[in-house]
C-alpha positions in Angstrom: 77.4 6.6 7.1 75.3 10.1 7.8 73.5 10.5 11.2 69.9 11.9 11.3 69.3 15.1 13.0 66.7 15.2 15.4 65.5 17.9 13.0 65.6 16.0 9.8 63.7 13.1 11.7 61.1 15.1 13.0 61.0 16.7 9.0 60.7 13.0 7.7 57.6 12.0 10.5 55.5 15.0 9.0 56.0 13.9 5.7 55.0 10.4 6.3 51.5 9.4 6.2 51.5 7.0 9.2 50.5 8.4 12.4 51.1 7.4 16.0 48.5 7.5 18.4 49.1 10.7 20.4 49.5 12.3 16.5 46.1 10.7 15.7 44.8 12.3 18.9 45.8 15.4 18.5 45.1 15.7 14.7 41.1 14.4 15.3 41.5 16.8 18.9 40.3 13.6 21.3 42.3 12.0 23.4 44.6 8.5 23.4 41.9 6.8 25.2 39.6 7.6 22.6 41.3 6.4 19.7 42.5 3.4 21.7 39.0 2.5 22.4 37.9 2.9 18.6 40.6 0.5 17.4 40.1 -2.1 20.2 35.8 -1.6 18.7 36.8 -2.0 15.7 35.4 1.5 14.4 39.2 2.8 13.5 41.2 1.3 11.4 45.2 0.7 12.9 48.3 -1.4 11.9 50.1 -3.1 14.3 53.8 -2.7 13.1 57.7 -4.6 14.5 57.8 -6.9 17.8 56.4 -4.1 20.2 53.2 -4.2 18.0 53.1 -0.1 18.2 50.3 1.0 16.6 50.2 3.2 13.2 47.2 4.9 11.5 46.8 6.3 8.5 46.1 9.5 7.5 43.2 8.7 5.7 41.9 6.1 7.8 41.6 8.7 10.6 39.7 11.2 8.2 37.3 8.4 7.2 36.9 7.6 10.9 36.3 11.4 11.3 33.6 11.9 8.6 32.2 8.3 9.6 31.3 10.8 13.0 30.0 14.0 11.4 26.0 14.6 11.4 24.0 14.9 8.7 22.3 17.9 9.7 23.3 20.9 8.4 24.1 23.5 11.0 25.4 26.2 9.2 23.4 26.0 5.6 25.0 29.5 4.2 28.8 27.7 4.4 30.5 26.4 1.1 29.7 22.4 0.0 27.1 22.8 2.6 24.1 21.2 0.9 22.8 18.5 1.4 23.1 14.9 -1.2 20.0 13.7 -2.2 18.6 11.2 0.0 20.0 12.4 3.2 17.9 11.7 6.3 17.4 15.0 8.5 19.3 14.7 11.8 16.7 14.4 14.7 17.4 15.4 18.6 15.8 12.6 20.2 14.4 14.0 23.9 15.9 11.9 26.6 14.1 9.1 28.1 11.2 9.5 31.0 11.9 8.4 34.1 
């Protein structure tokens, strides 16, 4: 029976679509507490996987998470794809509260 390289494992994890958390992290650029506390609210999808329950992600479910958080607004309205679908409501600074 072959043995893996440490090389040819690493070369399998970035084709796979499953992330771990720290990947997840550092693809979306937030941190492990961040996308710990989005699964435990229920606002990113995860799968628990084996008898240590480690958590997986999938690569799409992170990008869905990701565009779930984008603005409507348009900041930048001379960049490609940048206009905006019918029906979308202006995004609005709210001023903070008076105290």
């Amino acid at each position: 029976m072959p043995t893996e390289t440490p090389e040819a494992a690493q070369a399998e994890a970035a084709r796979s679509p499953w992330l771990t958390v720290k990947e997840a992290a550092a693809r979306a650029k937030v941190s492990d507490e961040t996308i710990y506390g989005n699964i435990k609210r229920g606002r990113l999808r995860a799968a628990r996987i084996g008898a240590r329950k480690d958590i997986r992600i999938l690569l799409d479910w992170l990008d869905a998470w990701m565009v779930s958080l984008s603005t409507p607004a348009i900041i930048n309205p001379d960049a490609p794809g940048s206009t905006a679908p019918a029906g979308a409501i202006p995004f609005k600074r709210r001023a903070p509260p008076r105290r």
